[in-house]
C-alpha positions, 0 to 999 in steps of 0.5 A, a space after each residue: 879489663 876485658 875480663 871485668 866488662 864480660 862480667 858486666 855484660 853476663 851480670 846484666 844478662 842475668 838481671 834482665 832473665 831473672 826479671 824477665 822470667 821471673 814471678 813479679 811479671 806473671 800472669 794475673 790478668 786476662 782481659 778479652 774484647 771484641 766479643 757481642 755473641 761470644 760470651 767473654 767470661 767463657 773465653 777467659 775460663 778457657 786460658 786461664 790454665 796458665 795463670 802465675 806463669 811468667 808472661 815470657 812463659 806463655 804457651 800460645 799454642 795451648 792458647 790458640 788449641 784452646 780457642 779453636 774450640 769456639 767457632 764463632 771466633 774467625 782470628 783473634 790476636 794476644 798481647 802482653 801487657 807487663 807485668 801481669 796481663 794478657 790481652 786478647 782481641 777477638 773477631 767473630 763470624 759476621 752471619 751474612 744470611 741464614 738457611 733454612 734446615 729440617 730442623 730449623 734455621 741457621 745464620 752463616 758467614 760468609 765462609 759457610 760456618 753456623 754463627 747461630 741455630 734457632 727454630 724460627 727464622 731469624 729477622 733481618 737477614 736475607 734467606 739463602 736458599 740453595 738447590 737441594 744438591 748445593 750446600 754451603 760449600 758449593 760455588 752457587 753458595 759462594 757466588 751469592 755470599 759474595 753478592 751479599 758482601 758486595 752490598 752495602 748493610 742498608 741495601 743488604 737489608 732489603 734482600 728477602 731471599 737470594 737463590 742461585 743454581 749456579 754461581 752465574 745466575 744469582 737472583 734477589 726478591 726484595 722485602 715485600 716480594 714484588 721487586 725481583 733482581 737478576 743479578 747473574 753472576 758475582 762478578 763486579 757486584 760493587 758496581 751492580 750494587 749502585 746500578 741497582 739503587 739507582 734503577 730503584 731510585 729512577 722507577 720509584 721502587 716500583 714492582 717489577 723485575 730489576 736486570 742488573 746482570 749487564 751493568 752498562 746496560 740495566 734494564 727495569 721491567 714493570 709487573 
């Protein structure tokens, strides 16, 4: 009896491996989503070496080398889809502002990576711009990332410019020019976040400078 139910269970074994690792569930299909900037065909003729290997077969490591590739990408993940199909979901690099280069403009995330590089400056993203010995790993580019990120998309969009010498005194210039915000630093930049729509709601958007530094204490000066 003993003998007849191991070789039931090594008989079942085998049928799952031989399913499991056979050809009827190979990959045929990869699929990508999540991309706007990235080009999703690119993505795919880059893994797709492994075609008509099973899908328990998969190299993710060759994926993962194979993806390292495109910076745009900040993380992605897989998914098998029997019998035939990789999903892969991709997350790009959000550019939260853009610097300015010898050569030409270029949009960065939050962590200091080019999203993209371009002769003019691009619209609707504020210019970071950084002392000459800073670059975007120095805490002065950190601090004012960190600033931008606090704030929602609609405000964000009204910053111009930000600058910093250090990551303690963050400053804004509005769109137009003629609202200034000391922001200080990135401390607490939620709540500095809505302290400043409300200075501008209270003073009609007003021109002048706006100190949000001290958050229970803002304070709005005209000119």
């Amino acid at each position: 009896m003993l003998i007849a139910t191991s070789s039931v269970v090594l008989a079942m074994i085998a049928i799952v491996l031989a399913a499991v690792f056979s050809p009827l569930l190979a990959l045929k299909t990869i699929t990508v989503d999540g991309t706007s900037r990235l080009d999703a065909a690119q993505l795919k003729d880059a893994v797709d070496g492994q075609m008509g290997t099973p899908l328990a077969l998969l190299d993710t490591a060759r994926i993962e080398k194979q993806l390292s590739g495109f910076s745009l990408i900040r993380s992605y993940s897989t998914t098998i889809v029997p019998p035939h199909t990789l999903q892969i979901h991709i997350v790009e690099r959000v550019p939260v502002g853009v610097l300015q280069k010898k050569d030409g403009f270029e949009l960065v995330d939050p962590a200091g990576v080019t999203v993209e590089k371009s002769d003019a400056r691009p619209q609707g993203v504020p210019l970071i711009q950084l002392a000459a010995s800073d670059d975007a790993k120095s805490a002065a580019f950190r601090s004012m990332a960190d600033v931008l990120l606090a704030m929602p998309e609609a405000q964000r969009a009204q910053v111009d410019s930000i600058t910093a010498r250090t990551r303690d005194d963050v400053t804004l210039t509005l769109i137009g020019g003629a609202q200034k915000v000391v922001w200080g630093g990135s401390d607490d930049s939620a709540r500095k976040a809505q302290v400043l729509q409300a200075l501008l709601g209270v003073n009609g958007g007003a021109a002048g400078t706006y100190d949000v530094s001290a958050p229970g204490s803002a304070v709005f000066r005209a000119g």
